[in-house]
C-alpha positions in Angstrom: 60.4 54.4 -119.4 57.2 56.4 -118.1 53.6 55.2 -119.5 51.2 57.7 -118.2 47.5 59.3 -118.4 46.1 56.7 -120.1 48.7 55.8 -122.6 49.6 52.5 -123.9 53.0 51.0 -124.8 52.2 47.6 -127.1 55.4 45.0 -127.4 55.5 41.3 -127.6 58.3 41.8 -125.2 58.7 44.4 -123.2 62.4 44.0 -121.4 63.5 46.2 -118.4 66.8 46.0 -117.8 68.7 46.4 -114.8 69.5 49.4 -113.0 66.4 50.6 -115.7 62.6 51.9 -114.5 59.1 51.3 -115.6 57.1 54.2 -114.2 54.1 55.8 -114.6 50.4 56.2 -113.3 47.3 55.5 -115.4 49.2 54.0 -118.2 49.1 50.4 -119.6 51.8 48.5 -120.7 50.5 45.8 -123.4 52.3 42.3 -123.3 54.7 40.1 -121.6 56.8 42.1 -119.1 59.7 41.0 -117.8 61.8 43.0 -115.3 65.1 43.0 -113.8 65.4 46.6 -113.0 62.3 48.5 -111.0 59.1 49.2 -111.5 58.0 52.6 -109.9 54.2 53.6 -110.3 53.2 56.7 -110.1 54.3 59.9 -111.6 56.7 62.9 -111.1 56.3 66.6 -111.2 58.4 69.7 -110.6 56.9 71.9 -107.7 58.9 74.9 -106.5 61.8 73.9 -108.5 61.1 70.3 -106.7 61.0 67.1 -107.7 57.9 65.3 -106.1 56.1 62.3 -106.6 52.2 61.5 -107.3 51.2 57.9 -106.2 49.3 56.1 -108.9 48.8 52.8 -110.7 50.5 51.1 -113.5 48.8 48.5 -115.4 50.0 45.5 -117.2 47.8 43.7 -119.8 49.6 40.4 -120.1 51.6 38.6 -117.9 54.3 40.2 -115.1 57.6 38.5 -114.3 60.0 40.1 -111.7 63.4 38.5 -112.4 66.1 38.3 -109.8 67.4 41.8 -108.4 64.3 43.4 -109.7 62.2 46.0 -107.2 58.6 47.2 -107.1 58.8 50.7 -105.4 55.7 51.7 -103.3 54.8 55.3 -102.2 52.6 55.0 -99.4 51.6 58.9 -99.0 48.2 61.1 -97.7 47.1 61.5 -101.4 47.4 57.6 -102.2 49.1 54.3 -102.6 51.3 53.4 -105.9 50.3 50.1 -107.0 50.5 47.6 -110.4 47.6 45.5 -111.6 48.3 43.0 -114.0 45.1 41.9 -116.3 44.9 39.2 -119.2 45.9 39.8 -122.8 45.1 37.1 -125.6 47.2 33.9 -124.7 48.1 35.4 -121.2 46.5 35.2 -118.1 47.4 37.9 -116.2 50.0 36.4 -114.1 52.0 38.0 -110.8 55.5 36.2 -110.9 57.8 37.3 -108.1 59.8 33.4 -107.7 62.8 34.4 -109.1 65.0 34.9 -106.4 62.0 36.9 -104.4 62.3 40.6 -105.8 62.1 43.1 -103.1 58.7 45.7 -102.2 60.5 48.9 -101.8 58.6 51.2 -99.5 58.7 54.9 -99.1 56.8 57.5 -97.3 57.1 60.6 -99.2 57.3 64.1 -97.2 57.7 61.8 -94.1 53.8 60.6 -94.1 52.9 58.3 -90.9 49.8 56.2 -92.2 47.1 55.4 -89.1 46.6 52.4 -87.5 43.8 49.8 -89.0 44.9 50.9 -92.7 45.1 47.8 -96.1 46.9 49.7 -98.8 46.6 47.3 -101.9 49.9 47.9 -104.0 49.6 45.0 -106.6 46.1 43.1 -107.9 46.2 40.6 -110.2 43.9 38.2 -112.6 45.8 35.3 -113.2 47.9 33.4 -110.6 50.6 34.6 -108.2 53.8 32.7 -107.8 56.8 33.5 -104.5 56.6 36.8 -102.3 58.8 39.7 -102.0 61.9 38.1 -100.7 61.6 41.1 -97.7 57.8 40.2 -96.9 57.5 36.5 -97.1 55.3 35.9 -94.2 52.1 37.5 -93.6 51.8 38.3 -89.6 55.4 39.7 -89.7 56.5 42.7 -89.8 58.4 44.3 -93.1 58.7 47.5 -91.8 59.4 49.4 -88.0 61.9 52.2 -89.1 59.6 54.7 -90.4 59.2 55.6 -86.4 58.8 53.5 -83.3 54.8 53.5 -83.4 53.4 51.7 -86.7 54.4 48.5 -88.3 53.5 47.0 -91.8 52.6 43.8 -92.8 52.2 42.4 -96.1 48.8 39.9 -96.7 48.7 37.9 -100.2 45.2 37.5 -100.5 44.9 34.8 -103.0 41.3 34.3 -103.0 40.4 38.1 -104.4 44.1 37.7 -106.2 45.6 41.0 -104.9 48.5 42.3 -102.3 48.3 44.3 -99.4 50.1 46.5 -96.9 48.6 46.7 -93.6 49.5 48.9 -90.6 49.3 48.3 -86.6 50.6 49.8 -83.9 53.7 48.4 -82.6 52.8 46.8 -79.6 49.0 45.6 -80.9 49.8 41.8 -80.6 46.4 41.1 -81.1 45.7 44.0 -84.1 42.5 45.3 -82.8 44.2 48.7 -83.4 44.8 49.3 -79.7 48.2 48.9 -77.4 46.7 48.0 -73.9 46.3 45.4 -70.9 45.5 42.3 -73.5 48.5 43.1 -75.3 51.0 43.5 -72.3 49.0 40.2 -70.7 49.9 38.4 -73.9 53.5 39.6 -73.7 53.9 38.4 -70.2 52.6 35.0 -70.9 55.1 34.6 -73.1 58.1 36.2 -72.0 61.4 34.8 -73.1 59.9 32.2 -75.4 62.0 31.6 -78.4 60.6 31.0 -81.7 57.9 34.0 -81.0 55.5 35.3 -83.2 54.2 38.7 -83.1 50.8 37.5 -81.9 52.9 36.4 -78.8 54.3 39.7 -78.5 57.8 39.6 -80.5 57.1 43.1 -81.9 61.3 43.8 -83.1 61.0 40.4 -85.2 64.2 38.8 -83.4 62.4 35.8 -83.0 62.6 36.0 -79.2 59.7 38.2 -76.5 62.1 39.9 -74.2 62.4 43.5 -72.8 63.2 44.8 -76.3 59.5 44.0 -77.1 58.1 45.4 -73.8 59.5 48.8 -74.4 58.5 48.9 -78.0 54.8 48.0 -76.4 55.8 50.7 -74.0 56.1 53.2 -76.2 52.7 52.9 -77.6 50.8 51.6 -74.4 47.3 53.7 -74.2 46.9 54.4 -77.9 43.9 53.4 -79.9 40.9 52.4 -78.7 39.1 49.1 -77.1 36.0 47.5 -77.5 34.4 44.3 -75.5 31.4 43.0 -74.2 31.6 40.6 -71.7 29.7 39.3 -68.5 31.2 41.4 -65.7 33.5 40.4 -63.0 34.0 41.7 -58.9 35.7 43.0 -56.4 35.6 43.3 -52.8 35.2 47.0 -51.7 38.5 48.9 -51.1 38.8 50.3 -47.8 40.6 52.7 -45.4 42.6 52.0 -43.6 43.8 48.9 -45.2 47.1 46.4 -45.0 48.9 44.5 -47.8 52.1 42.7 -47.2 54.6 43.3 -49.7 57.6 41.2 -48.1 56.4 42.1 -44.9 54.0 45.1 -44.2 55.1 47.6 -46.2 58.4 46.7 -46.5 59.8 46.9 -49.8 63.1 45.5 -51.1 65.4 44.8 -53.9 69.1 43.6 -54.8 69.6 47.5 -53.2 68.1 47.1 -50.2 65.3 47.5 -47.7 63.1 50.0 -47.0 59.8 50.8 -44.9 57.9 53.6 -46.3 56.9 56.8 -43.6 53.3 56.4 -44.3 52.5 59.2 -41.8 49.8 61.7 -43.0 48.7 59.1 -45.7 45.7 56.5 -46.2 46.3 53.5 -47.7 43.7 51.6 -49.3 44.1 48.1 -50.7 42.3 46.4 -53.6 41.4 42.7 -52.8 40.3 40.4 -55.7 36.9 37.9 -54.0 35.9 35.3 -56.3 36.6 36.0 -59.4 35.8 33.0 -61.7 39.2 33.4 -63.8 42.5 34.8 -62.7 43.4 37.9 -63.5 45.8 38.6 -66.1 47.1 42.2 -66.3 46.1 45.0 -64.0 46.5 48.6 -64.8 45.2 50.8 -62.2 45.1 54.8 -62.8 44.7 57.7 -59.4 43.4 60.7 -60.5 43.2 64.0 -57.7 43.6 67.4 -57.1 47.3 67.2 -55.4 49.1 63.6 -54.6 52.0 65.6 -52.9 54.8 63.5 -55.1 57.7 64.4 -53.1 59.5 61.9 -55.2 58.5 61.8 -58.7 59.7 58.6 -60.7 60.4 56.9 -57.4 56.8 54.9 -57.3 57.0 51.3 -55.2 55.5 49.0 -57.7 56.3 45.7 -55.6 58.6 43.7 -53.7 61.5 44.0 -56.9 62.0 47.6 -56.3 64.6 48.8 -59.0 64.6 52.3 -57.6 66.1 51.0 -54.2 69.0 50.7 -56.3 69.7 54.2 -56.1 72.0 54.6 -52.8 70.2 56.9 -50.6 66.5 57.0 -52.0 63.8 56.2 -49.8 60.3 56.8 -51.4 59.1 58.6 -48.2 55.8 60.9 -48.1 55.0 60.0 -51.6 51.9 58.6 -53.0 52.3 55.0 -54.2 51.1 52.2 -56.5 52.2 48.9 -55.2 51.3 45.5 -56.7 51.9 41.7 -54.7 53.9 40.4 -57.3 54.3 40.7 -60.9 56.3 39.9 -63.8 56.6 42.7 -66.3 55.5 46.4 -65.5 54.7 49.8 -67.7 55.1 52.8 -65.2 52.8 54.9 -67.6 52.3 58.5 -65.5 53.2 60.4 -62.2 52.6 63.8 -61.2 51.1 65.5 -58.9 47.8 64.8 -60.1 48.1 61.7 -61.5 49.4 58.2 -61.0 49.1 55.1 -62.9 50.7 51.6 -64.0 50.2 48.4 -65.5 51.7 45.2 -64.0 50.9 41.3 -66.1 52.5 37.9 -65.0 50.3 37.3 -61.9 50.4 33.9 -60.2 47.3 32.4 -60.8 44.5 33.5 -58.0 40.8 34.1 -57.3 40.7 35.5 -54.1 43.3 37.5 -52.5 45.2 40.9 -51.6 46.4 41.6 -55.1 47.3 45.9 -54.9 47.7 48.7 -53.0 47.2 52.4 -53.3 48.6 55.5 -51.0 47.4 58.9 -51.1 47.3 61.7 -48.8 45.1 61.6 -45.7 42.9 65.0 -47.3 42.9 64.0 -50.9 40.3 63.3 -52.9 40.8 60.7 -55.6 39.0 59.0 -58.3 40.7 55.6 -59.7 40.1 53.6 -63.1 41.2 50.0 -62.5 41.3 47.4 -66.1 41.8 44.1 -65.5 42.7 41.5 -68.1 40.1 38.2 -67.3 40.4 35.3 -69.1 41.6 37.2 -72.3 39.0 40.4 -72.3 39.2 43.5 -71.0 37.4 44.6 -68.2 37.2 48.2 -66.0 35.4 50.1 -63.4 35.8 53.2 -62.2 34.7 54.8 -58.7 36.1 57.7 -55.7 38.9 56.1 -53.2 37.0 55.9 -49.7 33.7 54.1 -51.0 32.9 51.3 -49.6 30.3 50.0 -52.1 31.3 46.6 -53.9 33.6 47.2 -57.3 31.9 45.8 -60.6 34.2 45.7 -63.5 32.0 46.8 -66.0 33.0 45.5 -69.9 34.4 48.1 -72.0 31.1 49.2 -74.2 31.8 49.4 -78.1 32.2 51.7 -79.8 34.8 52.5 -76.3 33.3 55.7 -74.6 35.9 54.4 -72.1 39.1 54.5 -74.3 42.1 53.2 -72.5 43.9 56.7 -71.8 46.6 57.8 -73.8 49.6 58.0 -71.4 53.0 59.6 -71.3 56.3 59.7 -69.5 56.7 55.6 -70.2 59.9 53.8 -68.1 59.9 50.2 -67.9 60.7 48.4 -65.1 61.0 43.3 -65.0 59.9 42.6 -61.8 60.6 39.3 -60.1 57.3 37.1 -59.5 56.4 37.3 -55.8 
């Protein structure tokens, strides 16, 4: 049965059987409804000898009741979002029933539409009072839906106090939902790596109940999108210098479960980045080398710290190459290298204030500008400067609205690294 463009079916009773559909957009259906088939706002048209779909809303003036092995079916598409809003009629309040056996929110994206980040998509309203959820949405903060692709999730929010039912979307990755996939998020993944029952707000993003590596490359995949905003009382540095030592298992020398190597740092500067009094430990670093030519002799075979997986690799030995290379570390995104640029994010540090904490190689006649963030006691910090300076590093807060986006970054692999 369709009810559409304003026109009104009236029963005492109105019945929808299963494997039967109450459709339609702009319509009202007056009295009790009962459903054990689907209700499917919105309307259809032929196009181009086509069937397509129009989102819209179906209203019921009474109460709703979704019986067990009914559906509501939800378009979520550019033009709209299908929704049902149930409203009082004489003895009936205007009630939302969904408590026997927990009905299921079907969701579709028609012509393949990815919704934005930050987006509430209200699919059912009601006056009365709701009873149960969607038996595949019963938790708000968890996600009902990561197929559509690998980079937004939905989350359903029963908002009882303005009595209506929402979608929400975030980026898979955005433990904390301010819309961006960055060093707070990866920071809060690291802290709680391997805990078990996880939330996605401890960065369980796949909904297995557990943060493990599954969840780090799903934050992978999205790290660098969206944008940031804080505003916090800097933090310091000391300067970074050249030349400059950091021992990584002895200077320079790098190894792993496939061996040991010493870099051939001939015709290359290496400058080291030394944390001085910081008033909280740092977090998550992501550092970022920008410059005319890095000479990668050896693209994808970065040092990131003394767990080396490339070692692994019989016969590789990162020689000549520029390099990122952190003291320790528990989880790592390797977000970009090429011959211009360089950059990766490492979180899980042992606690410290003052101390050798990373270490960048470039060629002996490059010029390079960097872009360090640093997670501090839960906000996000950066500064930015030209390798070679000797002036003292401020990390400056991230203004908002972000001038200072994190960067959107490609090319992701993912590397667990052994703490130090």
């Amino acid at each position: 049965m369709s009810v559409e463009n304003g026109a009104n079916v009236s029963a005492s009773r109105l019945y929808v059987r299963p494997q039967s559909t109450l459709s339609g957009a702009g319509g009202t259906v007056l009295g009790r409804t009962e459903v054990s088939g689907k209700i499917d706002p919105g309307a259809y048209a032929i196009e181009d000898d086509a069937v397509v779909s129009t989102t819209g809303e179906l209203s019921i003036a009474g109460d709703c009741i979704m019986e067990a092995g009914s559906a509501l079916r939800i378009d979520i598409a550019s033009s709209g979002t299908d929704s049902i809003n149930v409203t009082p009629k004489a003895s009936m309040s205007g009630d939302l029933t969904l408590s026997k056996s927990n009905p299921i929110l079907d969701i579709n994206f028609p012509n393949q539409y990815v919704p934005a980040p930050g987006q509430k998509y209200e699919v059912a309203s009601y006056t009365g009072d709701l009873t149960g959820v969607f038996s595949n949405a019963p938790l708000p903060g968890v996600p009902i839906d990561t197929t559509h692709n690998n980079e937004i999730a939905l989350m359903i929010e029963y908002d009882t106090d303005n009595k209506d039912i929402n979608l929400t979307t975030h980026y898979i990755g955005d433990a904390n939902m301010d819309n961006a996939v960055n060093l707070l998020d990866l920071s809060t993944l690291a802290s709680n790596f391997d805990t078990t029952p996880a939330t996605w707000s401890m960065g369980n993003f796949n909904t297995d109940n557990t943060v493990d590596l599954l969840d780090l490359s799903a934050l992978a995949t999205n790290f660098g999108k969206g944008q940031t905003s804080q505003s916090q009382a800097p933090e310091s540095f000391s300067s970074i210098g050249s030349p400059a030592t950091l021992s990584l298992d002895g200077d320079l020398t790098v190894s792993d479960d496939g061996g040991i190597t010493t870099p051939d740092l001939t015709g290359y500067t290496t400058y080291t980045l030394t944390a001085a009094a910081l008033t909280d430990s740092i977090d998550a670093l992501e550092i970022l080398i920008e410059s005319d030519d890095l000479n990668q002799e050896y693209l994808g075979y970065t040092i990131f710290s003394n767990n080396n997986v490339f070692l692994q690799q019989a016969g590789i030995n990162p020689l000549r190459d520029s390099q990122l290379l952190f003291a320790e570390g528990l989880l790592s995104v390797q977000a970009d290298e090429s011959d211009t640029l360089l950059t990766a994010a490492f979180a899980g540090f042992t606690p410290f204030t003052t101390r050798d904490i990373a270490q960048i190689v470039i060629p002996d006649d490059a010029t390079a500008t960097y872009e360090i963030q640093a997670v501090i006691d839960d906000e996000l910090y950066i500064v930015t400067g030209t390798l070679g300076t000797a002036a003292p590093l401020t990390l400056i807060p991230i203004p908002e609205p972000s001038s200072l986006a994190v960067l959107a970054l490609t090319g992701l692999a993912l590397v667990r690294r052994r703490a130090a």
